[in-house]
TORNUDO-300319 format. One record per residue: residue number from 0; x, y negated, z of N, C-alpha, C, CB in turn. Coordinates in nm, 3 decimals. Glycine has a CB too. Example, Ala and Ser with C-alpha at 12.3 -4.5 7.8 and 13.67 -1.06 7.14 Angstrom:
BEGIN
+------+---------+---------+---------+---------+---------+---------+---------+---------+---------+---------+---------+---------+
! resi !     n_X !     n_Y !     n_Z !    ca_X !    ca_Y !    ca_Z !     c_X !     c_Y !     c_Z !    cb_X !    cb_Y !    cb_Z !
+------+---------+---------+---------+---------+---------+---------+---------+---------+---------+---------+---------+---------+
!    0 !   1.319 !   0.569 !   0.780 !   1.230 !   0.450 !   0.780 !   1.320 !   0.330 !   0.780 !   1.131 !   0.447 !   0.905 !
!    1 !   1.285 !   0.225 !   0.708 !   1.367 !   0.106 !   0.714 !   1.290 !  -0.003 !   0.787 !   1.408 !   0.060 !   0.572 !
+------+---------+---------+---------+---------+---------+---------+---------+---------+---------+---------+---------+---------+
// end
This chain:
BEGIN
+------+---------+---------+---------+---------+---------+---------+---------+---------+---------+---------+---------+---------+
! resi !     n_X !     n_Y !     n_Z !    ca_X !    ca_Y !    ca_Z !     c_X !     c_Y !     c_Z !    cb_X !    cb_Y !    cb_Z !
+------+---------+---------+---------+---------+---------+---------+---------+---------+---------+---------+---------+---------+
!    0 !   1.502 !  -0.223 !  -0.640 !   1.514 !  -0.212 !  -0.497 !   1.646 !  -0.275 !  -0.455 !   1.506 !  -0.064 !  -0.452 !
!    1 !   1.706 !  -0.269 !  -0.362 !   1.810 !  -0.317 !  -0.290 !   1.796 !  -0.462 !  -0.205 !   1.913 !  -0.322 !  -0.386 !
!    2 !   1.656 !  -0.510 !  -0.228 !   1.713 !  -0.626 !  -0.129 !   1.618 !  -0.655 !  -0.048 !   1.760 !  -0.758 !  -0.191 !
!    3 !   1.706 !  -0.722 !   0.071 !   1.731 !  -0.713 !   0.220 !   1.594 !  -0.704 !   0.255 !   1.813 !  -0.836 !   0.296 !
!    4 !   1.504 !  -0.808 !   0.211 !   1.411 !  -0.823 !   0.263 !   1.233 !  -0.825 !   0.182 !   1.462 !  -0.929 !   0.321 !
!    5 !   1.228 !  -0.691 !   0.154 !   1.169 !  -0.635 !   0.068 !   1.054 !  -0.464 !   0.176 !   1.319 !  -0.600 !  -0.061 !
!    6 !   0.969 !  -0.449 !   0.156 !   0.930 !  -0.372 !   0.207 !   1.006 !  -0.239 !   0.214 !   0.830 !  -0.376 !   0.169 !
!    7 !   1.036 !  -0.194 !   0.172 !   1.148 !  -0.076 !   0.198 !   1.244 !  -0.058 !   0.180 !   1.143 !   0.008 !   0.168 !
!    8 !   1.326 !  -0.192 !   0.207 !   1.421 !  -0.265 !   0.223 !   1.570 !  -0.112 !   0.305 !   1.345 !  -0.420 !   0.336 !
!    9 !   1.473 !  -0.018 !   0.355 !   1.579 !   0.071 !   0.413 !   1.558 !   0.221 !   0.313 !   1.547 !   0.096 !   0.605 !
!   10 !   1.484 !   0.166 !   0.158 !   1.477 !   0.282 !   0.100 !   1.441 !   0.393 !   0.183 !   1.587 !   0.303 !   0.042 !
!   11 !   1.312 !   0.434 !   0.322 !   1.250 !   0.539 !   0.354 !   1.116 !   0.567 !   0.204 !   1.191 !   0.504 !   0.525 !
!   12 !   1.055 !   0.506 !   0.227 !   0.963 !   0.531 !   0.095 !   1.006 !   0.584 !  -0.063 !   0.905 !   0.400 !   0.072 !
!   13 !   1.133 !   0.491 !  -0.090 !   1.212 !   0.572 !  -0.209 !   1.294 !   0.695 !  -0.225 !   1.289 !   0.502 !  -0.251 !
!   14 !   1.314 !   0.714 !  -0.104 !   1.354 !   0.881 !  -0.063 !   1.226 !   1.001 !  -0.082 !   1.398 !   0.886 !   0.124 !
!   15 !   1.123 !   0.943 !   0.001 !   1.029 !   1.050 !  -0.044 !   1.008 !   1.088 !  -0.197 !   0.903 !   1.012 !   0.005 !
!   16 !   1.053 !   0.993 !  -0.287 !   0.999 !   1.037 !  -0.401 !   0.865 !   0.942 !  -0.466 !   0.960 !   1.183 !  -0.367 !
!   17 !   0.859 !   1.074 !  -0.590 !   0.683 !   1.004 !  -0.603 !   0.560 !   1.078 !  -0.558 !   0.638 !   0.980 !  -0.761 !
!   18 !   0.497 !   1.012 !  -0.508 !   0.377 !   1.065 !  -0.466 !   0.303 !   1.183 !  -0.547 !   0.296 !   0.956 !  -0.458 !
!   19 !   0.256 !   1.218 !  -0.482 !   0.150 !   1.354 !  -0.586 !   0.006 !   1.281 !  -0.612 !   0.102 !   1.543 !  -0.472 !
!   20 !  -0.025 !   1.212 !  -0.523 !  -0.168 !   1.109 !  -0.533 !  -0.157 !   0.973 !  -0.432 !  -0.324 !   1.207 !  -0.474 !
!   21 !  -0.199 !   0.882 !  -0.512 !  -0.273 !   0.807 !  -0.406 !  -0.421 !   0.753 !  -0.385 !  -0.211 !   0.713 !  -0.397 !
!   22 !  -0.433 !   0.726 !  -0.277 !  -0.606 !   0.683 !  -0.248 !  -0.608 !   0.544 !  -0.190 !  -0.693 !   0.792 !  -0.123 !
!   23 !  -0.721 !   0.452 !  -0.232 !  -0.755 !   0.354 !  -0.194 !  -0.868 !   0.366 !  -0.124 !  -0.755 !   0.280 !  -0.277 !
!   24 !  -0.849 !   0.352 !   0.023 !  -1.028 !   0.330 !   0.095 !  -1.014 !   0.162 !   0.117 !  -1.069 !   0.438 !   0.303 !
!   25 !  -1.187 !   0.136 !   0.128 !  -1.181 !   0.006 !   0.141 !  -1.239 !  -0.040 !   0.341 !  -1.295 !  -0.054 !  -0.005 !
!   26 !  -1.198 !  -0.116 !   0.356 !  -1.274 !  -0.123 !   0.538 !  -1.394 !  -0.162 !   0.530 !  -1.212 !  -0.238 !   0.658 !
!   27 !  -1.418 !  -0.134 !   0.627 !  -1.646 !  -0.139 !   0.646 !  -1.643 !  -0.233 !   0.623 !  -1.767 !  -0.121 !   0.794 !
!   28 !  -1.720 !  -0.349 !   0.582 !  -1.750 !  -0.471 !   0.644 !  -1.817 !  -0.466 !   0.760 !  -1.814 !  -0.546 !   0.569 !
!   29 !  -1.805 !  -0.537 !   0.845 !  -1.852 !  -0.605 !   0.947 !  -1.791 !  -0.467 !   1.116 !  -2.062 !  -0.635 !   0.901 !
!   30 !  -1.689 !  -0.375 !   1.029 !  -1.664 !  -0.209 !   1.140 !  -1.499 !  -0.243 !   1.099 !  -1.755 !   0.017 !   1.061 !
!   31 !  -1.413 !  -0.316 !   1.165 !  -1.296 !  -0.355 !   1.141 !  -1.188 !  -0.237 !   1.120 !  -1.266 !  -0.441 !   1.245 !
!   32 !  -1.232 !  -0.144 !   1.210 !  -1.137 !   0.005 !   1.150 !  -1.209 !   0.079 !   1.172 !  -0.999 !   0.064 !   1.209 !
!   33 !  -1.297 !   0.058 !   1.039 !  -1.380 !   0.143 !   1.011 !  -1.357 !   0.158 !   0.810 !  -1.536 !   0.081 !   1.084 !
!   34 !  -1.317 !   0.311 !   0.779 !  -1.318 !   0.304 !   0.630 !  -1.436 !   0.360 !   0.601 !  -1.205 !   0.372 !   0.555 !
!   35 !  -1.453 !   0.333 !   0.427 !  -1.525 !   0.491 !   0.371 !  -1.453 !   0.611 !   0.302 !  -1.631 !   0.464 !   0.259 !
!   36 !  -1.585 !   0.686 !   0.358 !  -1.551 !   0.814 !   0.359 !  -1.515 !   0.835 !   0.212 !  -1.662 !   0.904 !   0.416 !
!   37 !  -1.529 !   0.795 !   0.132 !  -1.471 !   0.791 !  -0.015 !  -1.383 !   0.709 !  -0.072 !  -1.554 !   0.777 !  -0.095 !
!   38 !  -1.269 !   0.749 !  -0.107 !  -1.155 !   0.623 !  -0.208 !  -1.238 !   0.569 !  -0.256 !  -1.043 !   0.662 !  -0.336 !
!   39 !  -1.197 !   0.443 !  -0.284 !  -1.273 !   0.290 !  -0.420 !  -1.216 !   0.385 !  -0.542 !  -1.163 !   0.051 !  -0.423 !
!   40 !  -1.050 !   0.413 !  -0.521 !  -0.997 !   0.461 !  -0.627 !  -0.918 !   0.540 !  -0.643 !  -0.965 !   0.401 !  -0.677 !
!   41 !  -0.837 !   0.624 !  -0.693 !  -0.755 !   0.722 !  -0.661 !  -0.664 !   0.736 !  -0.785 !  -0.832 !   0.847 !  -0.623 !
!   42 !  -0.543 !   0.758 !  -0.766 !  -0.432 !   0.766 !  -0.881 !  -0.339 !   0.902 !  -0.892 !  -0.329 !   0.641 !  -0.857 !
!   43 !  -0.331 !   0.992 !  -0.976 !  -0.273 !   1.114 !  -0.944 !  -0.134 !   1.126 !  -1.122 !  -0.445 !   1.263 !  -0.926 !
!   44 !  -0.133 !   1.005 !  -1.210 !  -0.077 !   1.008 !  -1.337 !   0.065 !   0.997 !  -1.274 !  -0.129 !   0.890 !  -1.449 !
!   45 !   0.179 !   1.081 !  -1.293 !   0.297 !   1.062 !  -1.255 !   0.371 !   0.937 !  -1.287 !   0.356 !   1.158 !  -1.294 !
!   46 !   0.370 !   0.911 !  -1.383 !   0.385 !   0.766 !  -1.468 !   0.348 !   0.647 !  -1.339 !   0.247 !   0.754 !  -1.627 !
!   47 !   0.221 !   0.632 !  -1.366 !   0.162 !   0.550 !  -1.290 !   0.246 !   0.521 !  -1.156 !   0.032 !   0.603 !  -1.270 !
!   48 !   0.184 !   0.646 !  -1.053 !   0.260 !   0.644 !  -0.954 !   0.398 !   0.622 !  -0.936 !   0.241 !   0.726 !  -0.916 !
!   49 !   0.477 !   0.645 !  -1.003 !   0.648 !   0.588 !  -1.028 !   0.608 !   0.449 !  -1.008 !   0.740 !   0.618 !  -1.206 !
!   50 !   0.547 !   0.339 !  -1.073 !   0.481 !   0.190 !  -1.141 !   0.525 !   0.162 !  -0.953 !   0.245 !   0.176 !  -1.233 !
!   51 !   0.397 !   0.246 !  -0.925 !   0.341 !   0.160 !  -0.790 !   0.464 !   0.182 !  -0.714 !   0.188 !   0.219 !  -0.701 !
!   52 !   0.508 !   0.287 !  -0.669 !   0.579 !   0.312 !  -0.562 !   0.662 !   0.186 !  -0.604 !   0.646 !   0.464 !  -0.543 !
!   53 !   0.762 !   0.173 !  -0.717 !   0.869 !   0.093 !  -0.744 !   0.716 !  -0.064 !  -0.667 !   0.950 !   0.108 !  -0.971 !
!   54 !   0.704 !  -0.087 !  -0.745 !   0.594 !  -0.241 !  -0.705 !   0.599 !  -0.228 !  -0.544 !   0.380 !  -0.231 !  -0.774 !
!   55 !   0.516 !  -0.119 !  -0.485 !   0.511 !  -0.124 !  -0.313 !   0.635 !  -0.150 !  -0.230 !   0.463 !   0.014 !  -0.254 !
!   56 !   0.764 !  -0.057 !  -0.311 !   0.882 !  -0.098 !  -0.262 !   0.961 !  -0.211 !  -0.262 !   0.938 !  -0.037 !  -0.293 !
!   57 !   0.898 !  -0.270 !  -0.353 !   1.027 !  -0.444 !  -0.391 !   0.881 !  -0.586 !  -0.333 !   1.088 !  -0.478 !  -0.699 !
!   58 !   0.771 !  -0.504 !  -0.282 !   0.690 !  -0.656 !  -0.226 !   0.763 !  -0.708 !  -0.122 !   0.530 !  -0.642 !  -0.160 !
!   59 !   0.777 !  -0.852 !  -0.162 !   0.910 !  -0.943 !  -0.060 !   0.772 !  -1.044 !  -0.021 !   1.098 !  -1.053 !  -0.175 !
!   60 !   0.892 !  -1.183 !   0.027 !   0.803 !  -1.237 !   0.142 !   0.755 !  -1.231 !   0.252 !   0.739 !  -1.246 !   0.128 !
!   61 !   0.821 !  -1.180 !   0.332 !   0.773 !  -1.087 !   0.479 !   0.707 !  -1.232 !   0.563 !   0.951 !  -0.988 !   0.593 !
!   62 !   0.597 !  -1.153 !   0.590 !   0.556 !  -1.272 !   0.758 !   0.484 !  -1.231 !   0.795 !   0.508 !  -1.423 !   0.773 !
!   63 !   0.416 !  -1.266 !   0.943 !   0.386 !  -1.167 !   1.052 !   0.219 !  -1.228 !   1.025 !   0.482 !  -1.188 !   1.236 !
!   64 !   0.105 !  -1.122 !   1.018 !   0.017 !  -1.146 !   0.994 !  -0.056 !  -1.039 !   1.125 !   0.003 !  -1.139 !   0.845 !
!   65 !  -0.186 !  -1.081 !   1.141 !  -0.267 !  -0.994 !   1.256 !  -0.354 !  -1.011 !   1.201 !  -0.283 !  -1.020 !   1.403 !
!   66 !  -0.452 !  -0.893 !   1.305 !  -0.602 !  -0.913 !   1.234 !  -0.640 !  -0.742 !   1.172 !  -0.590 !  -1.055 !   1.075 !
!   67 !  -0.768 !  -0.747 !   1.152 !  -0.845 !  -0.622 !   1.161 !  -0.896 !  -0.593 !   0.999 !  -0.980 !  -0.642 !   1.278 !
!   68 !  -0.947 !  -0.487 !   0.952 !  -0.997 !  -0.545 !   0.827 !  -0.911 !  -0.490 !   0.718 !  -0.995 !  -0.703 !   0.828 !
!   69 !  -0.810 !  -0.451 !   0.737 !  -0.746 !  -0.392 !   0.595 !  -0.775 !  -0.278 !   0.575 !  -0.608 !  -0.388 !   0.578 !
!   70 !  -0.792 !  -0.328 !   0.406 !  -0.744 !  -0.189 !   0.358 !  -0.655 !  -0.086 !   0.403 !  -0.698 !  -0.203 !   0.263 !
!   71 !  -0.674 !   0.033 !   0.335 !  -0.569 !   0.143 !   0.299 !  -0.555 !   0.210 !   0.218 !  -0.554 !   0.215 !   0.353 !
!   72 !  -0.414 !   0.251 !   0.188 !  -0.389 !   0.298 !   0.098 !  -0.319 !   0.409 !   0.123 !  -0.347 !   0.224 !   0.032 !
!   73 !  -0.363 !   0.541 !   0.070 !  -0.293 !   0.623 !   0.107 !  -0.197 !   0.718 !   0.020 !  -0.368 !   0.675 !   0.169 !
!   74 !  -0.033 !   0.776 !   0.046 !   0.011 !   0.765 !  -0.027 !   0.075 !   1.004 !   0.017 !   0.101 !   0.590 !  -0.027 !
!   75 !  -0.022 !   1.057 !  -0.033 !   0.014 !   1.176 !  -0.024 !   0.153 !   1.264 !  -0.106 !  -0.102 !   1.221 !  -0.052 !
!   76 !   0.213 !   1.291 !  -0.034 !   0.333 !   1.419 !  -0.074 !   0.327 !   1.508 !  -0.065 !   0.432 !   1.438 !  -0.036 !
!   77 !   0.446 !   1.604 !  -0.063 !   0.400 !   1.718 !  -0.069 !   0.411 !   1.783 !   0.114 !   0.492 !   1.795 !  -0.194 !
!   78 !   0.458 !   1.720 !   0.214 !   0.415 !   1.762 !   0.339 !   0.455 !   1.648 !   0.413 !   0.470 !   1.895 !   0.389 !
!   79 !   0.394 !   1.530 !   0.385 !   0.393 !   1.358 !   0.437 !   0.234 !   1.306 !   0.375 !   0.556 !   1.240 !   0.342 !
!   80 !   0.167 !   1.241 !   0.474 !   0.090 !   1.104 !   0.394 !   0.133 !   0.964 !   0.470 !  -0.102 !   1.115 !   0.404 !
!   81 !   0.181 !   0.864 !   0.366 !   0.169 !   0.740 !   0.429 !   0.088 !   0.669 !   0.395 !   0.257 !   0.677 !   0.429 !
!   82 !   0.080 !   0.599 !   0.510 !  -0.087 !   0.469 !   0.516 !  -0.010 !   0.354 !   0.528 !  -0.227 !   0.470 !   0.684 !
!   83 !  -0.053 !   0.295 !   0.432 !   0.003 !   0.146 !   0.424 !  -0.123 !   0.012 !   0.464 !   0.062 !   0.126 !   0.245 !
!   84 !  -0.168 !  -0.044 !   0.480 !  -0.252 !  -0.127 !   0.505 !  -0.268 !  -0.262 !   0.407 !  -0.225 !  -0.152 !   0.630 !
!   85 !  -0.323 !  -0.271 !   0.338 !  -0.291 !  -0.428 !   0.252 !  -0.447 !  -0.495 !   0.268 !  -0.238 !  -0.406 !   0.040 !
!   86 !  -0.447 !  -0.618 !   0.205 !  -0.560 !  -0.682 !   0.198 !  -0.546 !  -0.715 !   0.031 !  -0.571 !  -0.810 !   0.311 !
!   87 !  -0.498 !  -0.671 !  -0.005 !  -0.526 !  -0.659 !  -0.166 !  -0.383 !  -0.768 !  -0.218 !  -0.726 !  -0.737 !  -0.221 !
!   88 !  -0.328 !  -0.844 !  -0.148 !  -0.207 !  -0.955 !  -0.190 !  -0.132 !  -0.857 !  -0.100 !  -0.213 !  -1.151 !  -0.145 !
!   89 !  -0.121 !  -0.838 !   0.057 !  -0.039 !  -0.849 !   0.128 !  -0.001 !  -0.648 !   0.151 !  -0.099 !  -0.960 !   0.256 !
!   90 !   0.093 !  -0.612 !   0.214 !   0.105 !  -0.491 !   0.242 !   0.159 !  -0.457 !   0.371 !   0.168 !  -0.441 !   0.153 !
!   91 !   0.159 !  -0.365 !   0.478 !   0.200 !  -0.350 !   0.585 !   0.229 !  -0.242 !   0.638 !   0.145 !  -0.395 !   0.639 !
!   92 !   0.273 !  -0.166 !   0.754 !   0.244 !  -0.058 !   0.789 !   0.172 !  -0.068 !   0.915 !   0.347 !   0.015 !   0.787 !
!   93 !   0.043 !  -0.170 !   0.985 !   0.006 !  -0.146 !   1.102 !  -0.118 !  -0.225 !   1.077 !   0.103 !  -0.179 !   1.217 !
!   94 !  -0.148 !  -0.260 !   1.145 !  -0.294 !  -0.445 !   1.174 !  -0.259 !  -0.532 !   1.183 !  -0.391 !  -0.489 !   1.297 !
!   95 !  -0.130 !  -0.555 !   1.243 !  -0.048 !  -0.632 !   1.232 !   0.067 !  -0.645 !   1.259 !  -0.076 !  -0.690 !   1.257 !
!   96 !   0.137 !  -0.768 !   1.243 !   0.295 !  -0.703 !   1.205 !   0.324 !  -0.775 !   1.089 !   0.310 !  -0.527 !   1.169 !
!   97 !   0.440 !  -0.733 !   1.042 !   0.484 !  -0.797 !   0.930 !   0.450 !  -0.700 !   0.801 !   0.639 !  -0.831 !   0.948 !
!   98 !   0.390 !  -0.820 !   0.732 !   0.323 !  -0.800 !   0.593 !   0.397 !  -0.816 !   0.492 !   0.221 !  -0.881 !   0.566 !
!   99 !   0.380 !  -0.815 !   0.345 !   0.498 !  -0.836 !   0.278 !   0.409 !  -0.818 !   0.104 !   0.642 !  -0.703 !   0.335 !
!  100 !   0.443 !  -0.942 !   0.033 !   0.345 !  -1.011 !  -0.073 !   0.368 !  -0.913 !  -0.135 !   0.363 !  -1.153 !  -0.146 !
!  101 !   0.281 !  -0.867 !  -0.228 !   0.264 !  -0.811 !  -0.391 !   0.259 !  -0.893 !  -0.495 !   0.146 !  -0.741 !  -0.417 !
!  102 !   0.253 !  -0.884 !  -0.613 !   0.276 !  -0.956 !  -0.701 !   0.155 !  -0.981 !  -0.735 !   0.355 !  -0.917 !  -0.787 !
!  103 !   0.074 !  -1.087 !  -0.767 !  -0.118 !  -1.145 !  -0.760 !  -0.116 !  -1.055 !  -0.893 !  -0.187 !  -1.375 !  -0.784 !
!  104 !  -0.108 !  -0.984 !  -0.970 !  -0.149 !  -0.880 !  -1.056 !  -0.060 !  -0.794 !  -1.044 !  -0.168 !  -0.908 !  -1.186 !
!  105 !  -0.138 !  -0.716 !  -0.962 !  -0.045 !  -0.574 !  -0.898 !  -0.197 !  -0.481 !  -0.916 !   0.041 !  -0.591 !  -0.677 !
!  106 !  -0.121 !  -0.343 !  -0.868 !  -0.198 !  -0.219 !  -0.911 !  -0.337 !  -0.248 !  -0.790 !  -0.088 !  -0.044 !  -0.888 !
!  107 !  -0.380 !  -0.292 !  -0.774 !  -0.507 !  -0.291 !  -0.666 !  -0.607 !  -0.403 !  -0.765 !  -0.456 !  -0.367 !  -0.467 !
!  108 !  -0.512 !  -0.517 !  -0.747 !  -0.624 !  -0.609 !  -0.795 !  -0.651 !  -0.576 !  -0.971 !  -0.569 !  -0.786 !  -0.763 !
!  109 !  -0.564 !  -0.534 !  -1.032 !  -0.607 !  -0.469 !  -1.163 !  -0.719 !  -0.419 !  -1.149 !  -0.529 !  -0.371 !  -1.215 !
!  110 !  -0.733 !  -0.308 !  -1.021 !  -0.875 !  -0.209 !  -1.037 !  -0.970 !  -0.266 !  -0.989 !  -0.881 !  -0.074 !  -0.970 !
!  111 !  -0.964 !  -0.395 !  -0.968 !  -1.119 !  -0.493 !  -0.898 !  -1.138 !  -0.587 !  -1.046 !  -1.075 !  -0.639 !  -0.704 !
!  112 !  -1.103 !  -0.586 !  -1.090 !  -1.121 !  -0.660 !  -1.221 !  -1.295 !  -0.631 !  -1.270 !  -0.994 !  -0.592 !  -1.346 !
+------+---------+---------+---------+---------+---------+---------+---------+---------+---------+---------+---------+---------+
// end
């Protein structure tokens, strides 16, 4: 962590800690914010979750992307959930806004393999 221009670049996400779980829903096709009602995938290994958070926190590359259609990912604590939005490369906190790259073998696209 520490630099400037990095998704949690103000260390809020590395303060919370590590997550207790996270969930992946995927968006409808063709229902732009629309998810399902079931995670694709779900991660609850403490290990693991340390992996990602560090990975979610250092995705650099920032640029302003729009548009409907993302994913989410959801990232539960013990009295917080954050929703992050990605399209499987990119990560965000809105629809649009500034996005910010993952590494092309990062913890998402592993689980589409």
């Amino acid at each position: 962590m520490g630099k400037t221009s990095c998704f949690d670049q103000n260390q809020q996400l590395a303060k919370l800690g590590t997550p207790k779980k996270l969930e992946y829903y995927e968006c409808l096709s063709g229902n732009a914010f629309s998810f399902a009602d079931t995670a694709t995938f779900h991660i609850t290994s403490k290990d693991e979750l340390n992996a990602i958070i560090i990975e979610i926190c250092n995705a650099d590359k920032p640029g302003f992307w729009k548009g409907a259609g993302w994913d989410r990912l959801k990232l539960y604590y013990a009295d917080t959930v954050v929703t992050i939005l990605t399209n499987k490369e990119r990560i965000g906190l809105s629809a649009s806004g500034k996005f910010y790259a993952l590494e092309k073998d990062n913890f998402i696209t592993k689980r589409f393999r």
